[in-house]
C-alpha positions as CSV (number, residue, x, y, z in Angstrom):
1,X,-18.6,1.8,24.5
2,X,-16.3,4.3,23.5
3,X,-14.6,4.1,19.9
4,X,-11.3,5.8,19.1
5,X,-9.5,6.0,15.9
6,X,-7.9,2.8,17.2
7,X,-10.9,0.4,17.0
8,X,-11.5,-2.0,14.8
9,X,-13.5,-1.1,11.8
10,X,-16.8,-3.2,12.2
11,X,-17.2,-1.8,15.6
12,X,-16.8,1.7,14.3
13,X,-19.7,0.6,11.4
14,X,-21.7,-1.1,14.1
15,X,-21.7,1.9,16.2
16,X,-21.8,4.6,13.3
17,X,-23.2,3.0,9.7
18,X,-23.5,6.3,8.2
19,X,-19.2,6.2,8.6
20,X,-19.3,3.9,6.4
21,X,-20.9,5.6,3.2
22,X,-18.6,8.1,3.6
23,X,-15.5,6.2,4.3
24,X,-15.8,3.8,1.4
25,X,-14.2,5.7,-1.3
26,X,-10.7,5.3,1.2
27,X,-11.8,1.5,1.7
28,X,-12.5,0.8,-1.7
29,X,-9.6,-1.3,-2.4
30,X,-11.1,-4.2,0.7
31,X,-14.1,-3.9,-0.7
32,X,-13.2,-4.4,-4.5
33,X,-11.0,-7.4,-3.1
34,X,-13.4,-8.6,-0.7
35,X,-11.3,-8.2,1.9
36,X,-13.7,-6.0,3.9
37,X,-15.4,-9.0,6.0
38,X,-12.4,-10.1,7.3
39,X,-10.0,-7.5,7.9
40,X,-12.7,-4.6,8.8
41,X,-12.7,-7.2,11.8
42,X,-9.2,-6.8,12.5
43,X,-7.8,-2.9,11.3
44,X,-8.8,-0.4,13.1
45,X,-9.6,2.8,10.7
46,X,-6.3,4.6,11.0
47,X,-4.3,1.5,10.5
48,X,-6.3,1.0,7.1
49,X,-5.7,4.3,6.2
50,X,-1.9,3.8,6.8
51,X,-2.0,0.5,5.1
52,X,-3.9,2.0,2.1
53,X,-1.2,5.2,2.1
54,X,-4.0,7.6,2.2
55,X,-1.9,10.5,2.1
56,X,-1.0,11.9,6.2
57,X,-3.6,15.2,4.9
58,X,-6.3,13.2,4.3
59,X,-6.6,10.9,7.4
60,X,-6.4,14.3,9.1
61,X,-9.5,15.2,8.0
62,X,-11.2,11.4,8.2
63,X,-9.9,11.6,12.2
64,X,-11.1,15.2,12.5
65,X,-14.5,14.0,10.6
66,X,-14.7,10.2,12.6
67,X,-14.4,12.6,16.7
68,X,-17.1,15.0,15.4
69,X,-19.2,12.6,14.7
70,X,-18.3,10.1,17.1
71,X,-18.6,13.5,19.7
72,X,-22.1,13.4,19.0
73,X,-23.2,10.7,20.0
């Protein structure tokens, strides 16, 4: 399967759990909330990090980071 930016977070974790290590710190809201079992099923990555306001910079550099990776593979 191939993952975008646009899928949903589980299946980007499913596919990739080291992503998720380093994504936490810009999750950590869902996760301090416990939020991250139900929505991580339902926002994809970039739509967290719009949701979260993760400044336009920074989700630059997590959707440069997520195709390198994602490239890899």
């Amino acid at each position: 399967m191939r993952l975008t930016i646009e899928s949903k977070i589980s299946e980007i974790f499913k596919e990739f759990p080291e992503l998720e290590e380093r994504y936490k710190p810009y999750l950590k809201y869902f996760y301090e909330e416990r939020l991250d079992t139900i929505l991580f099923k339902k926002l994809s990555l970039i739509g967290a990090l719009k949701l979260l306001n993760v400044p336009e910079e920074e989700r630059e550099k997590i959707i440069q980071d997520f195709y390198k990776i994602a490239n890899k593979h």
